[in-house]
C-alpha positions in Angstrom: 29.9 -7.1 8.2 30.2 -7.1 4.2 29.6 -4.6 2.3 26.8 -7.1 0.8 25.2 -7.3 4.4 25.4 -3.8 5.1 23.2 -2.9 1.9 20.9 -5.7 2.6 20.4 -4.5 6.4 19.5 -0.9 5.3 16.2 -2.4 4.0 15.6 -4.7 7.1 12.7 -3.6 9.2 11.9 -6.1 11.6 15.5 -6.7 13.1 15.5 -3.4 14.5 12.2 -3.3 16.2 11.0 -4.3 19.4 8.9 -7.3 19.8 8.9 -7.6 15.9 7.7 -10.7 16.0 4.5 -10.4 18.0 3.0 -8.0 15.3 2.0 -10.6 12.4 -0.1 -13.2 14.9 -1.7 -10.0 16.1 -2.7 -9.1 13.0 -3.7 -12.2 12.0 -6.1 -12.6 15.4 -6.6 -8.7 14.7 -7.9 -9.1 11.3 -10.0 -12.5 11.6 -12.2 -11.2 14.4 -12.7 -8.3 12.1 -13.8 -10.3 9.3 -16.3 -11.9 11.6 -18.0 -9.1 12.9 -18.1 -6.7 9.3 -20.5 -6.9 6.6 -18.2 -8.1 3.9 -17.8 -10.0 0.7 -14.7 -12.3 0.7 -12.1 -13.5 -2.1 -14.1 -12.1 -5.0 -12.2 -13.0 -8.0 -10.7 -10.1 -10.3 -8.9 -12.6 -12.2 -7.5 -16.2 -12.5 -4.6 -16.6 -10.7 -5.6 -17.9 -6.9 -4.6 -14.6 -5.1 -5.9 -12.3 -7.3 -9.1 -11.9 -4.9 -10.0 -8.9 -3.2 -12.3 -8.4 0.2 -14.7 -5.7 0.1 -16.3 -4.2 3.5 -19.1 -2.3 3.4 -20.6 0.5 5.7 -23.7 0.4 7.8 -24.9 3.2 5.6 -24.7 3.4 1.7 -21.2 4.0 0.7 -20.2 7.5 0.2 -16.8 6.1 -1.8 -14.2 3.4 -2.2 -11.2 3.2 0.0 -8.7 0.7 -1.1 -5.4 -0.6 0.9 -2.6 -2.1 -0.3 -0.8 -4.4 1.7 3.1 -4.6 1.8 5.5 -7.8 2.1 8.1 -6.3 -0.4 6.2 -7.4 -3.0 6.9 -11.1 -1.9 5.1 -11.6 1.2 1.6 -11.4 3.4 -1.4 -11.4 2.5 -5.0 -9.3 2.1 -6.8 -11.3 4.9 -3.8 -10.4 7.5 -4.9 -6.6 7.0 -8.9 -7.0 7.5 -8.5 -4.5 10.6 -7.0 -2.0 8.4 -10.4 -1.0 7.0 -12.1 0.5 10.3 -11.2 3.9 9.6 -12.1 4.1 6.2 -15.7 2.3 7.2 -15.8 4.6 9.9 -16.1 7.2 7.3 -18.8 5.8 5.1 -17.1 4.3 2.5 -16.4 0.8 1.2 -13.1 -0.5 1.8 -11.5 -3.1 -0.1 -8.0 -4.9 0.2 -7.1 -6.6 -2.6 -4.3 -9.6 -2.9 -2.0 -10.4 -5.8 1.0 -12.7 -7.0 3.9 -12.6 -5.3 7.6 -12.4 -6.6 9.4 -14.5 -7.6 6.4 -16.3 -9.1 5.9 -12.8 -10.9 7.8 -9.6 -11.5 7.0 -6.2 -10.0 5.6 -4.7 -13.2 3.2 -7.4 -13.3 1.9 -6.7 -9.5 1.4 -3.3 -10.7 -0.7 -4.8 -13.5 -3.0 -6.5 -11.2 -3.4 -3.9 -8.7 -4.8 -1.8 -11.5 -7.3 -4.4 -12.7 -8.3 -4.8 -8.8 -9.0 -1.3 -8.8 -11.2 -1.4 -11.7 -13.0 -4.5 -11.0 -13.7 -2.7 -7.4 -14.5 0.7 -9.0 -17.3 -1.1 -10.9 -18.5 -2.4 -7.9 -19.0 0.7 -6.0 -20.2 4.6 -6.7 -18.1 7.7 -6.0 -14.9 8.9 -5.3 -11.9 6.5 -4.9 -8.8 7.0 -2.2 -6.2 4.6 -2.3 -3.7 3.6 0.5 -0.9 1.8 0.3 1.9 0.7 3.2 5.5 0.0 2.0 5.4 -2.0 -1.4 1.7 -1.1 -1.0 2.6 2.4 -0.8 4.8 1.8 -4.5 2.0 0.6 -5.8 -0.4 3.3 -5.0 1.4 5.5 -6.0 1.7 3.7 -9.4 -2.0 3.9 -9.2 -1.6 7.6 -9.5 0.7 8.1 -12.5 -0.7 8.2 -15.9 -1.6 5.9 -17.8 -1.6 3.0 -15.3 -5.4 2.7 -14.7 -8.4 2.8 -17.4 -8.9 6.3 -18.1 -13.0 5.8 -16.4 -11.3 4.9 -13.1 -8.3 7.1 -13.1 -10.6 10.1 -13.2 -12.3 9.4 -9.8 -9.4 8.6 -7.8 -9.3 11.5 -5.9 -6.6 10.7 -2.9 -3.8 8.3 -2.7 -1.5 8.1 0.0 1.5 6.1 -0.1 2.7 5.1 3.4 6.2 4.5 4.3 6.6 3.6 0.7 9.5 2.5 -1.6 9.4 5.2 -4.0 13.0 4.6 -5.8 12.9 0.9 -6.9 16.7 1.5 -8.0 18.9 0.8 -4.6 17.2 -2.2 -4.4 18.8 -3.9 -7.7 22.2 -5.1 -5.3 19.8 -6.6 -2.5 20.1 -10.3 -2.0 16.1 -9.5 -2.1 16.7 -9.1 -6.0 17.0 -12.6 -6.7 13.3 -12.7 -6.0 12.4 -9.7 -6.8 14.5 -10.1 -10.5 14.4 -6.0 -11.1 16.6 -4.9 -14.1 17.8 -1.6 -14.4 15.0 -0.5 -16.8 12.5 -2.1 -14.8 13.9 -0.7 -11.7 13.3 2.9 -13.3 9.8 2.5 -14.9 8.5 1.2 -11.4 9.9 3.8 -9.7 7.6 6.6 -8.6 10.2 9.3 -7.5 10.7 9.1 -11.3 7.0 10.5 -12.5 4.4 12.6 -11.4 0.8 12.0 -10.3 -2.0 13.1 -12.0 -2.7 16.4 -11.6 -6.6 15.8 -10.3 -5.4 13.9 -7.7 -4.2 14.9 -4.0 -1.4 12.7 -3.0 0.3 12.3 0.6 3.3 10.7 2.4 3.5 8.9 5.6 6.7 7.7 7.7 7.0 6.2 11.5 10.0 9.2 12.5 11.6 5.8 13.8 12.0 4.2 11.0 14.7 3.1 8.9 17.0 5.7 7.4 16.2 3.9 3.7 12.7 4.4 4.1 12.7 7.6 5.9 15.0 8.6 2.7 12.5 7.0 0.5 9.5 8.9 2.1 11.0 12.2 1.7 12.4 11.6 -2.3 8.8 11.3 -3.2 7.5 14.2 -0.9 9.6 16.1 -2.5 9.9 14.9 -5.9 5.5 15.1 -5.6 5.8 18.7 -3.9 3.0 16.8 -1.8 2.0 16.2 1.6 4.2 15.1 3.9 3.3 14.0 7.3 5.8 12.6 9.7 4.3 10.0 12.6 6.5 10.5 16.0 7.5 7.4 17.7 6.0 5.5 14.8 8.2 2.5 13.1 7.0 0.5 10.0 5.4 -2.0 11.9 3.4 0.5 13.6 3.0 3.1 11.0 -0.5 2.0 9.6 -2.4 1.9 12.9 -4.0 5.1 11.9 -5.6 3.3 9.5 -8.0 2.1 12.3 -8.9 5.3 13.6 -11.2 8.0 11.4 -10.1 10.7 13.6 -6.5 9.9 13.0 -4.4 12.5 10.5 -3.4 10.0 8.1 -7.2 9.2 7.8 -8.1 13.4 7.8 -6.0 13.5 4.7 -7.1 10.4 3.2 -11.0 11.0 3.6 -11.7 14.4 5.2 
């Protein structure tokens, strides 16, 4: 194996998990019969470009917040509509849950994602009351975490995000500059940095948390733990969990990831 292959394979989830490739048509299934059954407003437009549409879901009571999920793909992949499932937990606690979509790489650069997650989350935060949590899974989880830093969201918003948790995220955007990923992703050195959220700090008002399957990859079991610590934040560790798996506590409002999320 090259050296080339060996750095690329450190980022490779699905290869190393069982029955990888029953998990996106399940989700799919998963997430339309969700969509059926939920009280929900569909591709609402936060912008021009055709994925920049969000879903919002809403509780059979009046919302007590706003819980927004970020999918993952590595920035250049998926989908919101493959994640509808994802929002039980947080409905299941009285609030409105939205998962909103954006461009994907190569069409634009990461910094731009990061862009449009923000005006998501402002276009949503007009559209419902109260506190906001955001949760994020893998590139979701980097850009949560963005969501957190200064300066990133309007100043009116920023203020009532509350909670964000970044789950199995890519914190250090830097090791991936020498992936063959990168010719999609086209990170530069200074790009790589001022994306990267193992380089900053959150907020101060804000509670952050980390989530990784302890069957994950080493990369993303490293990349978990450099923005625990580098966040002196919450750090909670899923046994037998791997990054396919990770987010099914999303579904659950008893589960821990949801009791630090919404408790």
């Amino acid at each position: 194996m090259s050296s080339q292959e060996q750095r690329d394979q450190a980022y490779e989830n699905a290869a190393f998990i069982p029955d990888a490739q029953t998990y996106p048509p399940r989700w799919d299934a998963d997430a339309k019969a969700f969509r059926a059954a939920m009280r929900c407003d569909l591709d609402v437009a936060y912008g021009d470009h055709a994925r920049v549409r969000y879903d919002l879901f809403w509780p059979d009571t009046t919302a007590k917040g706003l819980m927004v999920f970020v999918h993952g793909g590595y920035w250049k992949a998926r989908a919101k509509s493959d994640w509808s499932h994802f929002a039980a937990g947080g409905l299941a606690r009285g609030y409105a849950v939205a998962l909103p979509g954006y461009p994907l790489a190569p069409e634009v650069r990461i910094s731009e994602i990061t862009a449009h997650i923000a005006r998501a989350v402002a276009a949503l935060a007009a559209k419902v009351e109260g506190p906001i949590v955001l949760a994020g899974h893998s590139a979701g989880g980097h850009l949560v975490a963005r969501m957190a830093m200064a300066g990133v969201l309007p100043a009116s918003v920023a203020e009532r995000v509350v909670r964000v948790q970044a789950i199995s995220p890519v914190s250090d955007l830097r090791p991936l500059l020498g992936l063959t990923m990168n010719e999609d992703l086209r990170l530069d050195a200074a790009e790589a940095a001022a994306e990267s959220p193992v380089l900053g700090q959150p907020l101060d008002h804000v509670q952050t948390s980390v989530v990784v399957g302890r069957a994950e990859r080493p990369a993303f079991l490293d990349q978990a733990r450099w923005l625990a610590d580098a966040w002196e934040t919450d750090y909670l560790i899923l046994s037998g969990r791997h990054h396919f798996d990770v987010i099914d506590g999303l579904r659950s409002p008893d589960s821990a990831m949801m009791r630090l999320l919404i408790p």
